[in-house]
MDAnalysis code that builds the backbone (N, CA, C; Angstrom):
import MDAnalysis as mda
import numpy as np

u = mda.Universe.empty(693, n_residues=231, atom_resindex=np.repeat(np.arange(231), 3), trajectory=True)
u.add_TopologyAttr("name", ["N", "CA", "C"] * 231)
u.add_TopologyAttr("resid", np.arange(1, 232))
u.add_TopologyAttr("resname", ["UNK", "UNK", "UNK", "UNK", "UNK", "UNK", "UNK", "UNK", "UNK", "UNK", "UNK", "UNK", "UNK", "UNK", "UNK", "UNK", "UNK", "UNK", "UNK", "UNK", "UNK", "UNK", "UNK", "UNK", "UNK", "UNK", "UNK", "UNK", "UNK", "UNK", "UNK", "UNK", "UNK", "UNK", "UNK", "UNK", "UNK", "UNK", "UNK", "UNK", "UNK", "UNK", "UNK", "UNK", "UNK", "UNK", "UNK", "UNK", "UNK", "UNK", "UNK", "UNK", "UNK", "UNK", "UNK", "UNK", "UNK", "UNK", "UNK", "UNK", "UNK", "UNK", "UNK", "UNK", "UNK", "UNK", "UNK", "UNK", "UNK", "UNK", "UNK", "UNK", "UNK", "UNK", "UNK", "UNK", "UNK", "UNK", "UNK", "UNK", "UNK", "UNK", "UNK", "UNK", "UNK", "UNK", "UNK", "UNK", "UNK", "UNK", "UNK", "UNK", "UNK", "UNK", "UNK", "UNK", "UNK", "UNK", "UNK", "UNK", "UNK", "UNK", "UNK", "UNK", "UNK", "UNK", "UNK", "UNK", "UNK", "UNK", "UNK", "UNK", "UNK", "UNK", "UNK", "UNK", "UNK", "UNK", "UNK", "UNK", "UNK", "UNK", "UNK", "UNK", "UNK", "UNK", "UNK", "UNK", "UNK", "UNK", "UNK", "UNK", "UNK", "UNK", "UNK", "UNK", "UNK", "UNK", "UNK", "UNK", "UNK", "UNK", "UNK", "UNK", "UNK", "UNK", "UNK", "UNK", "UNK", "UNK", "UNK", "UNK", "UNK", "UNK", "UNK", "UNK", "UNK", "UNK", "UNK", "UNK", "UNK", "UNK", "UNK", "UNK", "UNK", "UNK", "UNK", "UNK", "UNK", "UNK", "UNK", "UNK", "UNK", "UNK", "UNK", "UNK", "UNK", "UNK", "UNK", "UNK", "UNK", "UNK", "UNK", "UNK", "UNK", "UNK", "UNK", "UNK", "UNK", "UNK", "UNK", "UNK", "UNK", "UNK", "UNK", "UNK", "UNK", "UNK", "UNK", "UNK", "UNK", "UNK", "UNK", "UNK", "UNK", "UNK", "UNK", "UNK", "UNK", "UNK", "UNK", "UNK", "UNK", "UNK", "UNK", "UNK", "UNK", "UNK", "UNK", "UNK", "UNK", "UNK", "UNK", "UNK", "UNK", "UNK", "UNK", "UNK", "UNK", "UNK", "UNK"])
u.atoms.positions = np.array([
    [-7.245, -6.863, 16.072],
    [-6.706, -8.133, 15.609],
    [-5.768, -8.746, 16.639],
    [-5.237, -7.836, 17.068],
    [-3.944, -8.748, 18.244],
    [-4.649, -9.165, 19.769],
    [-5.962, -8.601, 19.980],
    [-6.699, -8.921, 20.702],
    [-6.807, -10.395, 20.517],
    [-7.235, -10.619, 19.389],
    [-7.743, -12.228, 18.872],
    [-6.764, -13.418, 18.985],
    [-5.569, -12.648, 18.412],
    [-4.371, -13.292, 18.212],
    [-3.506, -13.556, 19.444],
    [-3.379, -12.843, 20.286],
    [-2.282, -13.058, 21.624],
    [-2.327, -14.406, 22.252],
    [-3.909, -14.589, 22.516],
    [-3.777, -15.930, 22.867],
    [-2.863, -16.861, 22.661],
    [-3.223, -17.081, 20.799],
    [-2.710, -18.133, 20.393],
    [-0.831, -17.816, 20.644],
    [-0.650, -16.676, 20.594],
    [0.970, -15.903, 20.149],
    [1.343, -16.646, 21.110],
    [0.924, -16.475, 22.779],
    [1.451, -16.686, 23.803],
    [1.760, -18.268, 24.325],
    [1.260, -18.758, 23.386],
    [1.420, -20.430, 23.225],
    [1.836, -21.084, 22.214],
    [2.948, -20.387, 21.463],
    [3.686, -20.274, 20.584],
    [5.118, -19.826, 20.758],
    [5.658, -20.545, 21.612],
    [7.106, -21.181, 22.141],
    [7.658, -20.893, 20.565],
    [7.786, -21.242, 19.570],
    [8.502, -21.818, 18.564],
    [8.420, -20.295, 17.464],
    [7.389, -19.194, 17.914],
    [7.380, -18.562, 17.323],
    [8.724, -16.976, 16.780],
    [9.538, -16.878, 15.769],
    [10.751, -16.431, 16.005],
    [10.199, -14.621, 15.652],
    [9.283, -14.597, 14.758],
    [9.254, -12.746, 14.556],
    [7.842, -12.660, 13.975],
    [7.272, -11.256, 13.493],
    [5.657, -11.135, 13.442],
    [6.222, -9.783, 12.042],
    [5.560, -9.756, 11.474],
    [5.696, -8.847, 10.455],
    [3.582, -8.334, 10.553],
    [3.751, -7.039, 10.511],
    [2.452, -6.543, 10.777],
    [2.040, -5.693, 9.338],
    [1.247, -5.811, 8.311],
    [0.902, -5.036, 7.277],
    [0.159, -3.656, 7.210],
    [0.787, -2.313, 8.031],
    [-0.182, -0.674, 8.194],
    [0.259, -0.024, 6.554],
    [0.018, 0.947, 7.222],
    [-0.028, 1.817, 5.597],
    [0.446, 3.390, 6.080],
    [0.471, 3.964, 4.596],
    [1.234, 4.939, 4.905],
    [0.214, 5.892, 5.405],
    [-1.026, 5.869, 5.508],
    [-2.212, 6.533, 6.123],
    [-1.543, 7.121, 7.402],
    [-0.759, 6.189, 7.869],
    [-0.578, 6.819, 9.574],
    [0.463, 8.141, 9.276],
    [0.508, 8.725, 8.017],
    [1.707, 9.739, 8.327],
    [0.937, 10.635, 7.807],
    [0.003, 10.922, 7.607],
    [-1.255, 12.465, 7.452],
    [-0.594, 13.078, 6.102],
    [-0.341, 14.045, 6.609],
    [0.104, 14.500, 5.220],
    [1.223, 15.362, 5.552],
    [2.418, 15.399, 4.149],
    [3.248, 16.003, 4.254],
    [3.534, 16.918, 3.006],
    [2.302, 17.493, 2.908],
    [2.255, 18.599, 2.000],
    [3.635, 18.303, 0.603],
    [3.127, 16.883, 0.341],
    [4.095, 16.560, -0.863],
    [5.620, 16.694, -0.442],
    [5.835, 16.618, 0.750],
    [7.666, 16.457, 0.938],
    [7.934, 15.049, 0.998],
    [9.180, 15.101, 0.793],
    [9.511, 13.559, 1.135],
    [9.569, 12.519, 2.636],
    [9.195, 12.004, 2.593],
    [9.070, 11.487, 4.322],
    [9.833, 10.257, 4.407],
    [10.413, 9.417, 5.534],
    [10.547, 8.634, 5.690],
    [10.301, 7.886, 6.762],
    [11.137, 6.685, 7.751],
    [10.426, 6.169, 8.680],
    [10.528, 6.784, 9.737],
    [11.382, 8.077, 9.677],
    [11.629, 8.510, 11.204],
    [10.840, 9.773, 11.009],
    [9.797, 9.680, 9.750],
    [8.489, 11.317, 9.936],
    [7.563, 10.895, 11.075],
    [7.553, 11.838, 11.902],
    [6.062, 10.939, 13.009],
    [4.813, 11.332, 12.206],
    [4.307, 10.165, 12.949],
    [2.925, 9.751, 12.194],
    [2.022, 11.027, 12.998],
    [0.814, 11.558, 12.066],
    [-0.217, 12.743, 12.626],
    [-1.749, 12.144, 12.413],
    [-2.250, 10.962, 13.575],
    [-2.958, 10.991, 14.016],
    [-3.996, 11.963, 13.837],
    [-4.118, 13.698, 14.221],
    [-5.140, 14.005, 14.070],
    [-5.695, 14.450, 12.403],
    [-4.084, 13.925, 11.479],
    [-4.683, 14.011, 10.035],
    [-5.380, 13.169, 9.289],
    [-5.226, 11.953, 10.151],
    [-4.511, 10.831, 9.634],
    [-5.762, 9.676, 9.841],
    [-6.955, 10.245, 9.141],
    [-8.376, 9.652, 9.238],
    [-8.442, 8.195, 9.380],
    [-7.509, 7.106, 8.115],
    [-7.667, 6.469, 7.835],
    [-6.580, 5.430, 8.428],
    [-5.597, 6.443, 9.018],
    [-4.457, 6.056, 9.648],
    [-4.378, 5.674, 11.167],
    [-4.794, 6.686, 11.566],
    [-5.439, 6.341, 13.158],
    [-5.571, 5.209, 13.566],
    [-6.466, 4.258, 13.507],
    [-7.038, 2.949, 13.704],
    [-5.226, 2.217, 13.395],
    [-4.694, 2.423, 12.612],
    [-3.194, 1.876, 12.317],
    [-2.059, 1.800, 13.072],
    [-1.848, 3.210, 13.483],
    [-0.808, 3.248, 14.260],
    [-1.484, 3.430, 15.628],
    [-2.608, 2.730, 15.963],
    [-2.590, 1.759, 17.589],
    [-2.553, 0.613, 17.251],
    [-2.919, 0.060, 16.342],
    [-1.756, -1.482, 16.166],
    [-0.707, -1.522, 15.557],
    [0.141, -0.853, 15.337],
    [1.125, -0.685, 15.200],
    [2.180, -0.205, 16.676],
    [1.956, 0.331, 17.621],
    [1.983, 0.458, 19.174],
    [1.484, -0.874, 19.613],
    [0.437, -1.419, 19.509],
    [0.560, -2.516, 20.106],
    [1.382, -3.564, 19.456],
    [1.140, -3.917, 18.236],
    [2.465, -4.943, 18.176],
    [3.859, -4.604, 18.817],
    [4.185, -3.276, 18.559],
    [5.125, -3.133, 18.862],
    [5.684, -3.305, 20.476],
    [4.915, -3.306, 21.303],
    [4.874, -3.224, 22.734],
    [4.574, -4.914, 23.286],
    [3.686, -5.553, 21.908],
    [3.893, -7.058, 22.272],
    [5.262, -7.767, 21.835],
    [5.724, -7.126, 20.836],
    [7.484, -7.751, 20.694],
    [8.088, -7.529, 21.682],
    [7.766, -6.163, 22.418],
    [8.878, -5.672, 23.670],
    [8.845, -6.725, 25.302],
    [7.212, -6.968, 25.127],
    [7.188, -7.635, 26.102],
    [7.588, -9.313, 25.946],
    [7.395, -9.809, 24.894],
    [7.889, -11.141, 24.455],
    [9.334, -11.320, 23.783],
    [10.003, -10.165, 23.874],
    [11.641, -10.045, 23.244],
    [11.436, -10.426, 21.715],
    [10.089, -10.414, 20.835],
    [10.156, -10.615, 19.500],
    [10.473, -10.082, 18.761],
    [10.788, -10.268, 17.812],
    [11.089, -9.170, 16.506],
    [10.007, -8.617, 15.603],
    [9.681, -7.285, 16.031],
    [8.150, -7.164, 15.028],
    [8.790, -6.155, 14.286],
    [8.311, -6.347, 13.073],
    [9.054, -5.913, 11.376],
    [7.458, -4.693, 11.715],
    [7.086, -3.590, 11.135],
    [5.954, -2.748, 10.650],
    [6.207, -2.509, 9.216],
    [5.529, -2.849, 8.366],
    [5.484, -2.253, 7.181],
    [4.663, -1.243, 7.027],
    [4.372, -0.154, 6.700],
    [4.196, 0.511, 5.541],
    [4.015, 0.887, 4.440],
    [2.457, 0.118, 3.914],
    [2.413, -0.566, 2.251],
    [2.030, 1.213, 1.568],
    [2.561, 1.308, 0.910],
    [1.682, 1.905, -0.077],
    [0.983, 1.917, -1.403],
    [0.171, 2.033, -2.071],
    [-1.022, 1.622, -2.939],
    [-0.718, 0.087, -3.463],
    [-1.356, -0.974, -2.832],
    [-1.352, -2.036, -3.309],
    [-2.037, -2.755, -4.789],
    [-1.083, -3.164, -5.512],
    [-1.774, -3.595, -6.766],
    [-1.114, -4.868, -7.215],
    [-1.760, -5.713, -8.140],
    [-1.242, -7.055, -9.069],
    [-2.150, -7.328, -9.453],
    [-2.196, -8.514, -9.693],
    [-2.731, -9.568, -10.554],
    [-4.805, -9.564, -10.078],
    [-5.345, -8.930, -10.908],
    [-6.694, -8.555, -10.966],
    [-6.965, -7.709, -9.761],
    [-5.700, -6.537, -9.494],
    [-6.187, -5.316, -9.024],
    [-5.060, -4.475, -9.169],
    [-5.897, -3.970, -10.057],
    [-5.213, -2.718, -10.388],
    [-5.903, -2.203, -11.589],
    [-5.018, -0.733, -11.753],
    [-6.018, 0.214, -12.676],
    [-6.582, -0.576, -14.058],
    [-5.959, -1.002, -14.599],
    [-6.758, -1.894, -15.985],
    [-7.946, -2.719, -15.312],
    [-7.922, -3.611, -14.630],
    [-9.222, -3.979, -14.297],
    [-10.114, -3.229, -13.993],
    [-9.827, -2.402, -13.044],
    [-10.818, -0.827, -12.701],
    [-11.259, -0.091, -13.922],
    [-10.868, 0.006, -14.833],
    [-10.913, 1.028, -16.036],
    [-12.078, -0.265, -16.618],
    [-11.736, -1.532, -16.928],
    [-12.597, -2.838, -17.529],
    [-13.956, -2.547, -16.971],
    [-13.954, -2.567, -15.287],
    [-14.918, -2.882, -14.523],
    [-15.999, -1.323, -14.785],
    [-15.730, -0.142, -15.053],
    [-15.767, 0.806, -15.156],
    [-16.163, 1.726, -13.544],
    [-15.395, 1.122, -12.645],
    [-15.572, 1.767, -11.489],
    [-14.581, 2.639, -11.016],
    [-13.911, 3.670, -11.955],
    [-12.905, 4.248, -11.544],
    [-12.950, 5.531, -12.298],
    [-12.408, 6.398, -11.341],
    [-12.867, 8.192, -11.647],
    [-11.630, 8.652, -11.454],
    [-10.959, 9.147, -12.263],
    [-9.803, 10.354, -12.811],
    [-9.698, 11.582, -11.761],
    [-9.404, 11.944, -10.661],
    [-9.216, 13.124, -10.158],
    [-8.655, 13.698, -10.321],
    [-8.242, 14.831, -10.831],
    [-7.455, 16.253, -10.827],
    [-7.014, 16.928, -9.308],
    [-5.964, 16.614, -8.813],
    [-5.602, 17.362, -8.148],
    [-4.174, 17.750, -7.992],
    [-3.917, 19.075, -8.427],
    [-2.502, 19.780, -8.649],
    [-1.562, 19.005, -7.670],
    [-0.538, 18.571, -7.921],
    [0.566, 18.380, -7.077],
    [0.424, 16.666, -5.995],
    [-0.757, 16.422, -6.307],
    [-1.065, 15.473, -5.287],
    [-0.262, 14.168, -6.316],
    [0.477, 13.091, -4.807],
    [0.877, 11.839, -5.911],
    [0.648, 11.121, -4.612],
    [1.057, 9.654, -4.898],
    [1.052, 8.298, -4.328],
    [2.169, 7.671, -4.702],
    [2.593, 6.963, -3.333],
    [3.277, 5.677, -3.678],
    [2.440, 4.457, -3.969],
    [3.030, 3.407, -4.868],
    [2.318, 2.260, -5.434],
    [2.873, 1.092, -4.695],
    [2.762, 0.021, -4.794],
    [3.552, -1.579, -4.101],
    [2.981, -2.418, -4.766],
    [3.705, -3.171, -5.542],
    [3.156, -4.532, -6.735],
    [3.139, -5.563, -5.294],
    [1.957, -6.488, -5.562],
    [2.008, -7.605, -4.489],
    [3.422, -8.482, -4.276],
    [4.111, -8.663, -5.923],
    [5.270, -9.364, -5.809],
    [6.148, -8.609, -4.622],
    [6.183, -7.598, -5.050],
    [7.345, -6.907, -3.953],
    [7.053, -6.660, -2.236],
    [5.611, -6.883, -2.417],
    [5.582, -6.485, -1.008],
    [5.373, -8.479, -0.363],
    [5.667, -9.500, -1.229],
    [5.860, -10.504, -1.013],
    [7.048, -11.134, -0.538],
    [8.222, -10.643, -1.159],
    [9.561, -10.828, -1.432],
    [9.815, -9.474, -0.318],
    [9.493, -8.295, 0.221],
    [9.807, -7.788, 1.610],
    [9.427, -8.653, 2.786],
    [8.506, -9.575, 3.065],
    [8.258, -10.104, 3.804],
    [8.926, -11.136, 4.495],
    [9.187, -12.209, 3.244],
    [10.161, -13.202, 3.093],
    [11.654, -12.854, 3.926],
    [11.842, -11.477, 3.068],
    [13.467, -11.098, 3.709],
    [13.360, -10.572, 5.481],
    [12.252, -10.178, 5.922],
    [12.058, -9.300, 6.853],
    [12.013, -11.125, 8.227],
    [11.307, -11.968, 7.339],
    [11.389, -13.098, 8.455],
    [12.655, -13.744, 8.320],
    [13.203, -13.644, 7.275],
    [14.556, -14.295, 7.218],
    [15.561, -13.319, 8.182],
    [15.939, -12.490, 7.964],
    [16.157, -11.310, 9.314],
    [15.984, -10.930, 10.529],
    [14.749, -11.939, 10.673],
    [13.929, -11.519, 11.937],
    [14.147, -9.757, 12.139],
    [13.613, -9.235, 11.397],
    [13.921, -7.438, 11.114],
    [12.529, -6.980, 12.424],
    [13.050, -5.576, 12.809],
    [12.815, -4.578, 14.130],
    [12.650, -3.654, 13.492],
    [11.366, -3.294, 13.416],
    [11.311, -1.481, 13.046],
    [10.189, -1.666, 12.045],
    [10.341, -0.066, 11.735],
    [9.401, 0.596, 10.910],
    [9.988, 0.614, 9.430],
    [9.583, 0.048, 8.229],
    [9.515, 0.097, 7.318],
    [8.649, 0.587, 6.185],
    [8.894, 1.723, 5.455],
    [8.008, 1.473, 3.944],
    [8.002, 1.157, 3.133],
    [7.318, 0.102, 2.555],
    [7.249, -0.919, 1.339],
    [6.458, -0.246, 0.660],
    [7.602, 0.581, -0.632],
    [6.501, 1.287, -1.584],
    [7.782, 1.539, -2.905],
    [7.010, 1.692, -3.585],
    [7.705, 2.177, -5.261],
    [8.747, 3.237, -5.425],
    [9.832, 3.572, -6.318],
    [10.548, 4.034, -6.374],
    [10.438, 5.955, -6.751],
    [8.951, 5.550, -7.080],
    [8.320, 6.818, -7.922],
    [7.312, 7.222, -7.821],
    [6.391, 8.388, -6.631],
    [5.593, 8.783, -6.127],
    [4.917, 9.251, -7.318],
    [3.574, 9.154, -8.027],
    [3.076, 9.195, -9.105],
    [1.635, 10.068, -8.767],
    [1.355, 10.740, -10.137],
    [-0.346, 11.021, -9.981],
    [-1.133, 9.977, -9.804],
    [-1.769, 10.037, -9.354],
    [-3.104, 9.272, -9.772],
    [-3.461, 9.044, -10.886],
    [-4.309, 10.091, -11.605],
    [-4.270, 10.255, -12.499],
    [-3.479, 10.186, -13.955],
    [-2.438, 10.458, -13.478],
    [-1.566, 9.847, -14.968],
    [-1.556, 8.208, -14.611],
    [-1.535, 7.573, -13.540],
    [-1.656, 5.937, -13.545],
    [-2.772, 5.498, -14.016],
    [-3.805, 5.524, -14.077],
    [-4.658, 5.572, -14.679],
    [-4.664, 5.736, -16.165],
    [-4.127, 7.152, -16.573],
    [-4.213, 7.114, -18.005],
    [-3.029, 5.919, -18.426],
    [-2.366, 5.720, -18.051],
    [-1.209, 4.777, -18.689],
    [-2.039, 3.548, -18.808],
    [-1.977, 3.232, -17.915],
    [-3.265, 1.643, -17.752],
    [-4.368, 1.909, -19.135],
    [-4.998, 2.604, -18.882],
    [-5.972, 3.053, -20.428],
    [-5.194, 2.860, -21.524],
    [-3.784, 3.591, -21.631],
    [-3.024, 3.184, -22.995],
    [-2.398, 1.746, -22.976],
    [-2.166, 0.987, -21.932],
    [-2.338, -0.021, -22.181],
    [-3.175, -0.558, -22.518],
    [-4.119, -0.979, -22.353],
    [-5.341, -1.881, -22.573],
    [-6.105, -1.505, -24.150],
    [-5.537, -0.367, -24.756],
    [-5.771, 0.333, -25.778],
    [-7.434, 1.331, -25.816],
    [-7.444, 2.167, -23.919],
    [-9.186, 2.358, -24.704],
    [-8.662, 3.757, -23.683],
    [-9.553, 4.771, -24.366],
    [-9.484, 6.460, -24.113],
    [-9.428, 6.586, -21.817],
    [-8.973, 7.224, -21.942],
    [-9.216, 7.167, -20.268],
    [-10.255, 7.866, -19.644],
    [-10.958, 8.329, -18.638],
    [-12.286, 8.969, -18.501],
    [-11.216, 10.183, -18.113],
    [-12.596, 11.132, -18.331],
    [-11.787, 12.562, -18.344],
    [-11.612, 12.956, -16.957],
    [-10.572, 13.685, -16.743],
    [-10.297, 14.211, -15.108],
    [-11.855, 14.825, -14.076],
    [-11.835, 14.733, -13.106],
    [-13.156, 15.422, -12.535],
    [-12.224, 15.964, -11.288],
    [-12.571, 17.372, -11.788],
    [-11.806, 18.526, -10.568],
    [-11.640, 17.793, -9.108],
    [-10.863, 17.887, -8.251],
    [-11.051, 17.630, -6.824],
    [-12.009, 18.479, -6.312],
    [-12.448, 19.323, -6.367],
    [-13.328, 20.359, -5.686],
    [-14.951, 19.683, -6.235],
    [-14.948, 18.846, -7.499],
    [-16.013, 18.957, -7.649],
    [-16.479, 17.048, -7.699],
    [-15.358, 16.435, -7.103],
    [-15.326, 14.800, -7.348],
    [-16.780, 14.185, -6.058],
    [-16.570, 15.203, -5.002],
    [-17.428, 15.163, -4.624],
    [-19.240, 14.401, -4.716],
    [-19.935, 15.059, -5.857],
    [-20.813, 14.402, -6.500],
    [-20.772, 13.448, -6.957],
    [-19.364, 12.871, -7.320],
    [-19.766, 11.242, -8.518],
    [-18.594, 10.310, -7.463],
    [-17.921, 10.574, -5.921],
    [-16.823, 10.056, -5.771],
    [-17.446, 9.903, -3.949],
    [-16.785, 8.403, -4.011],
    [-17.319, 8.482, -2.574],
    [-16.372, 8.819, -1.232],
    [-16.958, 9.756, -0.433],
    [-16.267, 10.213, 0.934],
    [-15.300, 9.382, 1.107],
    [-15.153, 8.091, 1.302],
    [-13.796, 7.028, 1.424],
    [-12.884, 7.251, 0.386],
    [-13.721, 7.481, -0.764],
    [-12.410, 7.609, -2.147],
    [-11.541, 8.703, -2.014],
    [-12.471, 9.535, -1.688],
    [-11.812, 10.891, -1.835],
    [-11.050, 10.936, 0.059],
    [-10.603, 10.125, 0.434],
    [-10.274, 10.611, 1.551],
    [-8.923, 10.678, 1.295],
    [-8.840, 9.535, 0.045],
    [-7.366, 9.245, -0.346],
    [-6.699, 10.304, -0.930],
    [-6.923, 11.489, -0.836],
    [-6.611, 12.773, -1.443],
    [-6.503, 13.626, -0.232],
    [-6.742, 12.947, 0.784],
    [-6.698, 14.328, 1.857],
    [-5.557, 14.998, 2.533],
    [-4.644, 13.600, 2.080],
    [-2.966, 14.226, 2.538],
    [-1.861, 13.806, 1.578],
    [-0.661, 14.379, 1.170],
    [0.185, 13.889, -0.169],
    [1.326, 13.841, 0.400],
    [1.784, 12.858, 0.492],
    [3.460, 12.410, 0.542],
    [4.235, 11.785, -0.399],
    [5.509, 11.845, -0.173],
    [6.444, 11.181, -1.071],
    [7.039, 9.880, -0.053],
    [7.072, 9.127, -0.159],
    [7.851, 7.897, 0.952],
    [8.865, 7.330, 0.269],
    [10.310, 7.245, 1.217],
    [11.137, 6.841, 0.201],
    [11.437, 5.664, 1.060],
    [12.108, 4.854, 0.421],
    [12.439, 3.383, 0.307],
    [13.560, 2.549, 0.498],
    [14.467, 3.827, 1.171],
    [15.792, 3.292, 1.349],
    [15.972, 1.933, 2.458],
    [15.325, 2.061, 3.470],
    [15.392, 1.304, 4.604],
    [15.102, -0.066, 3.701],
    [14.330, -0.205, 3.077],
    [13.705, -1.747, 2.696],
    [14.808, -2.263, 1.798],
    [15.628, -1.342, 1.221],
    [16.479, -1.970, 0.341],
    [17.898, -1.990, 1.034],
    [18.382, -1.123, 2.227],
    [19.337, -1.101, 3.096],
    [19.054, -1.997, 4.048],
    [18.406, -2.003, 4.773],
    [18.461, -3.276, 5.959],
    [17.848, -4.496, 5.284],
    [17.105, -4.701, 4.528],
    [16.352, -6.010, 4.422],
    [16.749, -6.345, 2.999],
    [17.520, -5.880, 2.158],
    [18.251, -6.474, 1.207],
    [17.485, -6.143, -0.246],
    [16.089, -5.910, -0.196],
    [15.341, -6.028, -1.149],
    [15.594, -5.251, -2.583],
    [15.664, -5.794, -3.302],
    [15.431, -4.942, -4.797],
    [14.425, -5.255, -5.497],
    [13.619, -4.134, -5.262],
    [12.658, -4.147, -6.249],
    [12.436, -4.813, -7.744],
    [11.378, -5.500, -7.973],
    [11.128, -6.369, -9.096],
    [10.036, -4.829, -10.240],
    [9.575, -4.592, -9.328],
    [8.824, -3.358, -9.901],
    [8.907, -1.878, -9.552],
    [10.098, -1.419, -9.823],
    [10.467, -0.002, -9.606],
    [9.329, 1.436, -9.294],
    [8.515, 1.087, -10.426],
    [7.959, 1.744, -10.328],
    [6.323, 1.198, -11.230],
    [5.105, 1.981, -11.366],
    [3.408, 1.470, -11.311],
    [3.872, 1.413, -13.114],
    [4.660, 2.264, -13.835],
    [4.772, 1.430, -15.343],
    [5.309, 0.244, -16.149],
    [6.788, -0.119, -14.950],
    [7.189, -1.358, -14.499],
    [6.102, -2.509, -14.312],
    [5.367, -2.161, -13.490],
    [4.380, -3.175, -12.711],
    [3.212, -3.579, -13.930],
    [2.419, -2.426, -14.505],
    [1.604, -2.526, -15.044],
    [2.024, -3.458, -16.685],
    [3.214, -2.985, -16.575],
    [3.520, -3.826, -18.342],
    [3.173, -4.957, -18.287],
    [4.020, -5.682, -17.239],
    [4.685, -6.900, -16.785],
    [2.640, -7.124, -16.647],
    [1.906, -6.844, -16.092],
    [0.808, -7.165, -15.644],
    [0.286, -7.472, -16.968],
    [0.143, -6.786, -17.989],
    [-0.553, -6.375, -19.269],
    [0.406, -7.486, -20.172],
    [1.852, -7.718, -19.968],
    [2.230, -9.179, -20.867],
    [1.762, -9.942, -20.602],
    [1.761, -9.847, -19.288],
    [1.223, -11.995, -18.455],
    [0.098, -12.087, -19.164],
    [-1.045, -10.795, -19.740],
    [-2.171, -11.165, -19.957],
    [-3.396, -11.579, -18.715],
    [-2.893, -10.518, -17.867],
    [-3.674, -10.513, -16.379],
    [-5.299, -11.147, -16.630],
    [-5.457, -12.399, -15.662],
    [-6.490, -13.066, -15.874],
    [-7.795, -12.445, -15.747],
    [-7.834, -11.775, -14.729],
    [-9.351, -11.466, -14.169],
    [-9.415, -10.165, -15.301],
    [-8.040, -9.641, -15.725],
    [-8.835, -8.271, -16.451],
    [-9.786, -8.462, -17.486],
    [-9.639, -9.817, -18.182],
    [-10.362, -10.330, -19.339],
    [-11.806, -10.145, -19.159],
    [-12.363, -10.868, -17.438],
    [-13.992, -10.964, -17.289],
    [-13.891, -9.722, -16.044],
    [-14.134, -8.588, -15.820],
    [-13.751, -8.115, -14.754],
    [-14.748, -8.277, -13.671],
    [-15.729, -8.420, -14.692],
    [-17.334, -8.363, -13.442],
    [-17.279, -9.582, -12.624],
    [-17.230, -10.668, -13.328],
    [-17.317, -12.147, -13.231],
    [-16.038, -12.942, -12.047],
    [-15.033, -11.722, -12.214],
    [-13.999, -12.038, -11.459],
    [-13.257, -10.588, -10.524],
    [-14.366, -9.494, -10.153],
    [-13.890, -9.023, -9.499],
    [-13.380, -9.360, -8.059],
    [-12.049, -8.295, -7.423],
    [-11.487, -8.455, -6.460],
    [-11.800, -8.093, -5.307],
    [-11.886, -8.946, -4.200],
    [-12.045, -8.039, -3.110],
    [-11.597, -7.139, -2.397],
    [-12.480, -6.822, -1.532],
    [-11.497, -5.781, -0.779],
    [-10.499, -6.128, -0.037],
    [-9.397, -5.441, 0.613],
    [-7.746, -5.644, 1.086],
    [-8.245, -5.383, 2.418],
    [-7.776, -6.497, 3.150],
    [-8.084, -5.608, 4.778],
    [-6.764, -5.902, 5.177],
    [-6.587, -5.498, 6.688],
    [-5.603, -5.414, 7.878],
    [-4.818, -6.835, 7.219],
    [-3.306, -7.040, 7.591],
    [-2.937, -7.944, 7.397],
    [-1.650, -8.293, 8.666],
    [-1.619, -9.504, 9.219],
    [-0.655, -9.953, 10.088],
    [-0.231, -11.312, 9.782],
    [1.629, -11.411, 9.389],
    [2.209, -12.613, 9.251],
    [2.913, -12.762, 10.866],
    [2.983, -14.061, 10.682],
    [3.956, -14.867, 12.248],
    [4.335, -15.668, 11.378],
    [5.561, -15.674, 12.532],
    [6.602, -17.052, 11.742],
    [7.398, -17.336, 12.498],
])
C-alpha cells in the first residue's frame, strides 16, 4: 500500500501525521500472558502478522524520513454495526471452538474511530493497541450474542477436531493467544473507551436494533482489509 501511496504523500506539503491500521497478528503468540507495545513482534509465529509488521517498518521509516508523525495501531477483533457475532449467528456462518485457555481482544468500530481522531489531533508517534478492556473466549462471545438475539448457540467443536467444518484461515486465528493491554491508548492519546468491553458493545448493538442483523443475507458485510488514514 505505501508503495501506491508515497507518490501522492510526497506532494503533500500540507500533510501533518499518518495513522496506519495493523493488528495484533504481528505479536505471534504469548502463550496467554499479557503483552503490551514494547512485546516484540514474532514474525516467524506470526502467519498472519508478517505481511504487517513490514508495513508497519515501512511507515515507520517513511515518518523518519519525512519528520512525520506516524501513529501504528494495533486493532484487535474488529466489530459494530452489521459485524459482529449476532449477525454471524443470523447469517449462520459461524462455528463455536473449544479451546482451553485461548481468548481475544475485541475493538467496537466506535472506539477504534474516536482513537484515531485523538491520535491526529496529537499528531501521536508510536506503537499503539486499540483493543478492549477484557481479553475474552471466543466462544463465550458468541454464546452471549446467541442470548441476546434470544436463539440456542451452536455447540462447541473441539479445536483438534474444527479442522473438518473450519477453514485453515479461521482456524489460524487460534494459533497464538494473547492478552493486550490498553494503557498507552488511554495514557497518551486521552481515550476512554465507549465500549469497555464485547458485552458493553454487543448490548448497545442489540438496543440500536442493529440494521443489517434483521436481513443478514441481503445485507451481509464485507470483508475488512489493510487500512491507512493521512491527515
Amino acid at each position: 500500500m505505501l508503495a501506491v501511496l508515497e507518490p501522492d504523500i510526497a506532494q503533500a506539503p500540507r500533510l501533518k501525521s499518518v495513522v496506519y491500521l495493523s493488528s495484533l497478528g504481528v505479536y505471534g503468540d504469548s502463550g496467554g500472558a499479557w503483552i503490551d507495545e514494547t512485546t516484540p513482534t514474532i514474525p516467524a509465529l506470526a502467519r498472519r502478522g508478517e505481511p504487517r509488521i513490514k508495513a508497519e517498518l515501512d511507515w515507520q521509516a517513511l515518518g523518519s524520513r519525512r519528520r512525520l508523525p506516524v501513529a501504528i495501531f494495533r486493532l484487535g477483533g474488529i466489530y459494530g454495526p452489521g459485524r459482529n457475532g449476532m449477525v454471524r449467528l443470523l447469517r449462520g456462518t459461524v462455528h463455536r471452538i473449544a479451546k482451553p485457555g485461548h481468548v481475544s481482544n475485541r475493538i467496537h468500530v466506535y472506539d477504534i474511530a474516536q482513537a484515531i481522531d485523538a491520535a491526529f489531533m496529537r499528531c501521536a508517534v508510536g506503537v499503539f493497541n486499540i483493543v478492549d478492556d477484557e481479553p475474552a473466549s471466543p466462544s463465550d462471545q458468541l454464546a452471549f450474542a446467541a442470548d441476546l438475539i434470544g436463539i440456542e448457540p451452536p455447540p462447541e467443536i473441539p479445536y483438534e477436531a474444527a479442522g473438518k467444518s473450519v477453514s485453515a484461515m479461521a482456524l489460524s486465528f487460534y494459533d497464538g493467544c494473547i492478552r493486550a493491554r490498553n494503557d498507552k491508548l488511554k495514557a497518551l492519546l486521552g481515550v476512554q473507551l465507549r465500549y469497555p468491553t464485547y458485552r458493553d458493545g454487543l448490548r448497545a448493538l442489540h438496543a440500536a436494533g442493529d440494521p443489517l442483523a434483521a436481513n443478514p443475507v441481503e445485507n451481509a458485510p464485507r470483508p475488512a482489509s489493510s487500512t491507512t488514514g493521512v491527515k
